[in-house]
N, C-alpha and C positions, 0 to 999 in steps of 0.2 A: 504494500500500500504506500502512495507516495506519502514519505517525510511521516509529519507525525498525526494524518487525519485521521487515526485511530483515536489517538487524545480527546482531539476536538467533537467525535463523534460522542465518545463515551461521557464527556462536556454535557452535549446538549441534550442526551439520554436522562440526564441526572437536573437536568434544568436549568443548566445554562444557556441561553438565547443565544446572548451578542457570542459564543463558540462558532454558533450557526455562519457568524458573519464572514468570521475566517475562509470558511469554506465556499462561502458563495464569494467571495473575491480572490478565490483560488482556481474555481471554474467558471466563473463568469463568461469571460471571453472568449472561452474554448465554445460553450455552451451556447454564446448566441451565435457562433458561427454555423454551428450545426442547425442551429435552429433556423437561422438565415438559408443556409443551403435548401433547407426544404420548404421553407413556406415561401420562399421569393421577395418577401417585400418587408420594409425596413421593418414597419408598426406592429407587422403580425408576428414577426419573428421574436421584437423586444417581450410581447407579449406572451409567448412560448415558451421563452427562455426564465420570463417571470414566474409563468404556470409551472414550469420542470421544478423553480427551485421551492414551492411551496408545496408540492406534492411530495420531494424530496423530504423537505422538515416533516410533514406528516406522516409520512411512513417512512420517516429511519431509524426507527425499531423492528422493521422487517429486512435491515440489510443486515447479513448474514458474517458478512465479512471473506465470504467464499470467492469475491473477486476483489479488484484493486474499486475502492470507493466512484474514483474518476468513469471507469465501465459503467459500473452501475448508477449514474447522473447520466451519463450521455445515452444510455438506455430510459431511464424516463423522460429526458429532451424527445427521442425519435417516437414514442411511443405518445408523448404530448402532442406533437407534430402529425401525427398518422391521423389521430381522434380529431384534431380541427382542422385536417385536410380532408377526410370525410364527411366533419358538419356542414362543410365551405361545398365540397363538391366541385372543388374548384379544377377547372378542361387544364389537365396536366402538359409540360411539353413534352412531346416525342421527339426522336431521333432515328432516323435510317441506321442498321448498322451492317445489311446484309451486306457494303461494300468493301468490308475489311476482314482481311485473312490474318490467323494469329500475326504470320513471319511480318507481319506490316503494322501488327502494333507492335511488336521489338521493335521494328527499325523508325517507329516516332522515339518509343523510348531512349533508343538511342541518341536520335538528334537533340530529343530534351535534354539527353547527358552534357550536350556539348556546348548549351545554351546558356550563359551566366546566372548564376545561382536566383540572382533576384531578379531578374528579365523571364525565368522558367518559371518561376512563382509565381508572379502577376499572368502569365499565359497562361499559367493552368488555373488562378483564381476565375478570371475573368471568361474563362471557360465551362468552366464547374457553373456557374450563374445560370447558364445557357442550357444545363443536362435536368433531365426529371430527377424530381427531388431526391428519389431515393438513391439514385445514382452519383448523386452532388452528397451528398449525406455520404455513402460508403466512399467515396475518393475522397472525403476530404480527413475519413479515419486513415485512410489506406497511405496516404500522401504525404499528410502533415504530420499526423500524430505516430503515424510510423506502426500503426498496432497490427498484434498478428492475428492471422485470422480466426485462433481460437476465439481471442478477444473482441472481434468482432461482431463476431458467431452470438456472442453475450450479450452483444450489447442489441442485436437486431432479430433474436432468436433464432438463429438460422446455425447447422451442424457446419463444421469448417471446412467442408468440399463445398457445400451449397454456398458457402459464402466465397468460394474461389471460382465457383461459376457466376456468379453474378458481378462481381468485380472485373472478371475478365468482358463480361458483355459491356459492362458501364463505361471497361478503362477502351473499348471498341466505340461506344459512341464521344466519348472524350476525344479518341484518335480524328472520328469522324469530322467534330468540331475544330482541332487542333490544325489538322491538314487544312482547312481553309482560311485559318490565321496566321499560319506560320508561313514563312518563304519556301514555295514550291521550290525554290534552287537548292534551299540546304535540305528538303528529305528527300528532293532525288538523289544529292550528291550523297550522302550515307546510305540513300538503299543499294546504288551503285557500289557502294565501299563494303554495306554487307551480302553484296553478289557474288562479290567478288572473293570475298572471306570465308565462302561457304560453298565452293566450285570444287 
């Protein structure tokens, strides 16, 4: 569990409030991002992010302590987010993805490889905006937060193959998106470079 949110839990168990606060300026920012990825839009995301962290204080006497605290916040973010993207009913976006073969999501990855760290970030943020929610939601654990797909799998209830199938379909509409922002010259010039490496 990161640092010392065990403390702070066992704090606000016992009736400490302001404990609470720690931890909601611990996840905050992570929390409205996710919550941003799926609802789209600024008001409804702060909104979301609001809802996760009072659902949170009300039931964390039900967190078990069987994953990292952080998992289990961004699982009641995604699962706050699902319930008022249903009440909304809101015409989700789609994404083409039948035009991409694994070998040509490696070889975006690649050219993201090659891309300065903070010019790949803003391509991929400003990208992610553009994917349905849920797909903006799992790349933005897969991407930024680095988590594996166990952890994943926790936070969106999904077994850790089913969460490597779905990732790989999102990180195909991501490619989809990506290839029409990126410069055609640099993922030709690396798919050429990975033709050639694999002849």
């Amino acid at each position: 569990m990161t640092t010392n949110d065990q403390v702070y839990i066992e704090a606000i168990l016992k009736g400490d409030t302001n404990a609470f606060t720690v931890l909601v300026d611990r996840y905050k920012d992570l929390v409205y991002t996710l919550t941003l990825r799926m609802m789209k839009h600024t008001e409804e995301a702060e909104e979301a992010a609001q809802d996760t962290f009072i659902k949170a204080y009300k039931s964390l006497n039900k967190f078990k302590g069987d994953s990292k605290f952080s998992t289990w916040v961004y699982r009641v973010a995604y699962n706050t987010c699902l319930d008022r993207l249903k009440k909304n009913k809101r015409q989700q976006y789609t994404v083409e993805i039948n035009e991409y073969t694994e070998h040509q999501v490696k070889t975006l990855d690649n050219a993201l490889d090659q891309i300065e760290a903070k010019e790949k970030e803003e391509a991929i943020q400003e990208c992610l905006a553009l994917l349905p929610s849920e797909d903006s939601f799992l790349l933005t654990l897969y991407y930024f937060e680095e988590l594996s797909l166990e952890e994943i799998g926790k936070i969106v209830s999904l077994k850790p193959n089913n969460v490597k199938v779905k990732l790989f379909r999102s990180r195909k509409k991501l490619a989809t998106i990506l290839k029409r922002k990126l410069d055609n010259d640099i993922i030709e010039s690396y798919e050429g470079t990975y033709r050639a490496a694999f002849r």
